[in-house]
Each structure stands twice: as structure tokens, then as C-alpha cells.
C-alpha positions as CSV (number, residue, x, y, z in Angstrom):
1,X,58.5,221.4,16.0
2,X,58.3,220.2,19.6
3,X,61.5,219.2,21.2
4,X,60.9,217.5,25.3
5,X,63.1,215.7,27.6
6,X,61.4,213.4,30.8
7,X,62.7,211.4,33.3
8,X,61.7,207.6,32.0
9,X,59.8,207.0,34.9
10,X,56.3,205.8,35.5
11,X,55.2,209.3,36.9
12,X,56.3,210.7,33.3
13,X,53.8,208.9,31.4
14,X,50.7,210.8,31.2
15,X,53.1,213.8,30.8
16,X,54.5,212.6,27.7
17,X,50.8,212.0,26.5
18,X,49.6,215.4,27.5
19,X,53.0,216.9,25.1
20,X,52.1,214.8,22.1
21,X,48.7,215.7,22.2
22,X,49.2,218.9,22.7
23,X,51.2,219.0,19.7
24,X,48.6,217.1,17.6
25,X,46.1,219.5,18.8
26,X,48.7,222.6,17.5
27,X,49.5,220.3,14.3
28,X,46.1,219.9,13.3
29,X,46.7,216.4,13.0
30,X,43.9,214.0,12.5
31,X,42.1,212.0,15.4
32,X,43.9,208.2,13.4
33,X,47.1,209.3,12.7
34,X,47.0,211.2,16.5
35,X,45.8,207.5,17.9
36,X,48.9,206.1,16.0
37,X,51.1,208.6,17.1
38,X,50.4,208.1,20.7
39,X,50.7,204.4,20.7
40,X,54.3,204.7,19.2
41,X,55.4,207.0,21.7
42,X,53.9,205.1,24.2
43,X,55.3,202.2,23.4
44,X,58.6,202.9,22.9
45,X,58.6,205.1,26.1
46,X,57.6,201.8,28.2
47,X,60.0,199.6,27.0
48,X,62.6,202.3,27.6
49,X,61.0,202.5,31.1
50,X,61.1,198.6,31.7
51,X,63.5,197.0,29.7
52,X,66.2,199.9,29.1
53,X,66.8,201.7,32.1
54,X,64.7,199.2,34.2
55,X,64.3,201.5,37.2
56,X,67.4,203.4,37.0
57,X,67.8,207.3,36.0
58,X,67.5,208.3,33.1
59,X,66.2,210.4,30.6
60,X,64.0,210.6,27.5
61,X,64.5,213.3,24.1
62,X,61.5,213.4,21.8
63,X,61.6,215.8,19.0
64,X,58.2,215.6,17.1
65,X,57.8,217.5,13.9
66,X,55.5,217.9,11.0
67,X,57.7,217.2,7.5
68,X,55.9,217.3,4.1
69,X,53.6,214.5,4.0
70,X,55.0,213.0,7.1
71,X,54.9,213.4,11.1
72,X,58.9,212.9,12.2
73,X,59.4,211.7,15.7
74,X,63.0,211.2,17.0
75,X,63.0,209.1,19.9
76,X,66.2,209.3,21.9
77,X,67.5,207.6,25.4
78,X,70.6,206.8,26.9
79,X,70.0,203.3,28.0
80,X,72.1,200.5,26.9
81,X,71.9,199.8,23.0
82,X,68.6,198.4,21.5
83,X,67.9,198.1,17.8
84,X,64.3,198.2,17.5
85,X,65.3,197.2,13.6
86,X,67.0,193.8,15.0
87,X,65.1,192.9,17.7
88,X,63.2,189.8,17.2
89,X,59.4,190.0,17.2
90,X,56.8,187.8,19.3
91,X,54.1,185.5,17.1
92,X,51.0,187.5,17.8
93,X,49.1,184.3,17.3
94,X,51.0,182.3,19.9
95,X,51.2,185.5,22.1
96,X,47.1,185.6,22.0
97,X,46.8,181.8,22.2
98,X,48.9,181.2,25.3
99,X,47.3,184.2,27.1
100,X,50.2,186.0,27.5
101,X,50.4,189.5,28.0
102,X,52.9,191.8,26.3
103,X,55.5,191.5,24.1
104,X,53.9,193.2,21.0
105,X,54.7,196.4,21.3
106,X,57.6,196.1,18.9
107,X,54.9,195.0,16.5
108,X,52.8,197.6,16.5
109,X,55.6,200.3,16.2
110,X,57.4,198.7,12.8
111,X,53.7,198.1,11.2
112,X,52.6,201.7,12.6
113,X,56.0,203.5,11.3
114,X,56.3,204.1,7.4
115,X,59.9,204.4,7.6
116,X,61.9,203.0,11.6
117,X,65.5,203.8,11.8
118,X,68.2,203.5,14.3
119,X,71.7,204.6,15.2
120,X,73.4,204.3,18.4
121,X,75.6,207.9,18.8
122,X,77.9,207.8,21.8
123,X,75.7,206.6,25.0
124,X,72.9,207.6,23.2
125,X,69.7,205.0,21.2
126,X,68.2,207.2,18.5
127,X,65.3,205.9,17.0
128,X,64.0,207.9,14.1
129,X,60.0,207.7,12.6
130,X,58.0,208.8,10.2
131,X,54.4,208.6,9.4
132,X,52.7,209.3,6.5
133,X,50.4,212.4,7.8
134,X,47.9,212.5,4.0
């Protein structure tokens, strides 16, 4: 298990890719599930970094964790509540058509996670994934 903690800030990007392959590399986890597993984390991490805290301090908790069958990330910030679960998705097709960039990255975490849930405990979003590893 890997537990980390970064400020959600720009500069803490490629540091939070460097820990999650790091812990690929130690997991012996393969090169598609690693791709998926960075694109999650990635993409939760910007939206925390643009649309939750949206330039103010804060923090980030990741625990990531190999469970049988399954990589387990917990995905944790303090920013205002955001249900991932209830949040409503863009039309990919009108997203692509109009040009517009953004908005999917929602998408590609609910159709990348086998099981997404969410729980807001005190001042704290906690996103729980898991990903079939086999």
C-alpha cells in the first residue's frame, strides 16, 4: 500500500505521476491497467486543482493499494463537496463536434473505474476506486 498527501497545485502534478508509477513499477502492474490508472488519478487530481480548490490551498490524500483481483485507489480532498456519482456528464459527440476542449474527464473515470464511490466525511470528498487488475 502507498499512502501520499500533495498540495493540489499545478507544480504537484508530475509528482503525483512519478508516486503512482512508482507504485505500478513495485506492484508489478501491467503497462494497460498502469495507463488507466494514471489517467484516473490524473484526472481527478485536475479537476480537484481547477474546479475544487480553484487556486486556493489545499491538499490531496491518495492511498493506492493492490486488493485481490483489484487495484484500490482512495482519492481524498478537502474542497467543497462534489459527487463524481451525481455529477452530470458532457455528450462526447457534441463535445468533439463543437470543438470544445474538456469536459470529459468525468467520463473517462466512471467508464475506467469497475466500481466509483463517494462519501463526503466532515470537510472531507472521498472518492473510492477499484479496478479490475486480472
Amino acid at each position: 500500500m502507498d499512502s501520499f498527501q500533495l498540495p493540489a497545485s499545478t507544480e504537484s502534478f508530475l509528482r503525483l505521476r512519478a508516486l503512482a508509477k512508482d507504485f505500478c513499477t513495485r506492484a508489478n502492474i501491467g503497462s494497460d491497467l498502469s495507463c488507466r490508472l494514471l489517467v484516473v488519478l490524473e484526472e481527478l487530481f485536475t479537476n480537484t486543482v481547477q474546479h475544487g480548490y480553484r487556486g486556493a490551498v489545499g491538499m490531496v490524500r491518495i492511498e493506492l493499494k493492490q486488493v485481490p483481483g483489484h487495484i484500490s485507489i482512495l482519492y481524498e480532498d478537502a474542497a467543497p463537496p462534489f459527487n463524481p456519482l451525481k455529477a452530470v456528464l458532457v455528450d462526447p459527440e457534441i463535445t468533439i463536434n463543437k470543438g470544445k476542449v474538456g469536459g470529459m474527464g468525468l467520463l473517462l473515470v466512471r467508464k475506467m473505474a469497475d466500481s466509483l464511490t463517494y462519501e463526503r466525511q466532515g470537510e472531507w470528498n472521498h472518492t473510492a476506486i477499484l479496478m479490475k487488475s486480472a
